[in-house]
N, C-alpha and C positions, 0 to 999 in steps of 0.2 A: 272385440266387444260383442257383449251377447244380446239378440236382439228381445226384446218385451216379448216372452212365452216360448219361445224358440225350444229348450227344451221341451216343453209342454208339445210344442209343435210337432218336432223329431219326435216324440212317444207315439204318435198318431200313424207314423209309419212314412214314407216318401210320399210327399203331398202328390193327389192324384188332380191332372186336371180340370177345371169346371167339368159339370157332368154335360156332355154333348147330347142327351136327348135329355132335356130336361123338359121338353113337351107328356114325356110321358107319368114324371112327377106330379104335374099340373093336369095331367086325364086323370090319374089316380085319384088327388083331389076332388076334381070333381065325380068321381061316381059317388063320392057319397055326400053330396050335394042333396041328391034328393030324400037322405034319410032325416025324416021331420025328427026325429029322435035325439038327436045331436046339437049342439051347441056348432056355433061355424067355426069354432077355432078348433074342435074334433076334427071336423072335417081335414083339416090340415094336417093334426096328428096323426089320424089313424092312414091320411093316405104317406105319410112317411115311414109310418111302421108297416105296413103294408110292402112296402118300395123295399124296405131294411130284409124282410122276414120270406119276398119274392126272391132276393138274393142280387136285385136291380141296384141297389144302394150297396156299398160297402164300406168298411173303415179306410178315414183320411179323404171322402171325397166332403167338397166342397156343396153345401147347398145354396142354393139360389138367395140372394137379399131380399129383404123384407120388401125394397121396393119392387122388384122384381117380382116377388109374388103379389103385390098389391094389382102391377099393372097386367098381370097374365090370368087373377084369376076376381080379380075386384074388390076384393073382401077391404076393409080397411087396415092401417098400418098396426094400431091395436091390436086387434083382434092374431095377426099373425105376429107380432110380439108375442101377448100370452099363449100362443100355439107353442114358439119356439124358446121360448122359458117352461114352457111344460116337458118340452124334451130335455131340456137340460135339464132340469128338478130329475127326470128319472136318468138321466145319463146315458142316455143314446147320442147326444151332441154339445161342444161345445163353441164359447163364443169365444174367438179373438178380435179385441178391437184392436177397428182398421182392417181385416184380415178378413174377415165373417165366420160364416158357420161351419163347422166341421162333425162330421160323422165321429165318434169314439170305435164302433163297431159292438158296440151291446146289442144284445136283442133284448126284446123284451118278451119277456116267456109269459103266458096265462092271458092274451089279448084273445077271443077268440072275433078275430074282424069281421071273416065269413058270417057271423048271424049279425053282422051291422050293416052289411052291406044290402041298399035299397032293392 
């Protein structure tokens, strides 16, 4: 029996496990906290694409749950909802439910972060 996305799953490559510094996701995060420039659910994107584009992130890893980043970086559940349907809209991650969020491993090219960063 096949499980709900399993193929989809195996295209992603050998699921890696949770990411073990995930502290450093959530610093990323916050350094651009202090750009007034930004919307806060930016702040979440661009430190993922950040993470993705350092080379820190890669395809098939696992990110953190919505709650999980709720409770690590405060913002509310919304707000990191539309963060993590903004990545999937461009296709750097997808959702399985039940399962959570998974890297694709796109980059996304023409972000220039460096002149976002506070």
């Amino acid at each position: 029996m096949v499980l709900y996305g399993a193929t989809l799953l195996s295209s992603l490559s050998i699921f890696k496990p949770p990411i073990v510094l995930r502290m450093s996701l959530f610093d990323e995060i916050k350094r651009f906290q202090g750009n007034p420039m930004l919307y806060k659910y930016e702040h979440i994107v661009f430190g993922v694409l950040q993470q993705i584009n350092s080379g820190k992130l890669s395809k098939g890893e696992k990110l953190p749950s919505i709650n999980e980043v709720h409770k690590n970086i405060g913002y509310s559940r919304m707000t990191i909802d539309k963060a993590y349907k903004c990545l999937i809209q461009q296709g750097v991650m997808k959702s399985f439910r039940l399962k959570g969020y998974f890297l694709t491993g796109k980059k996304v090219s023409g972000v220039h972060l460096t002149s976002l960063e506070p």
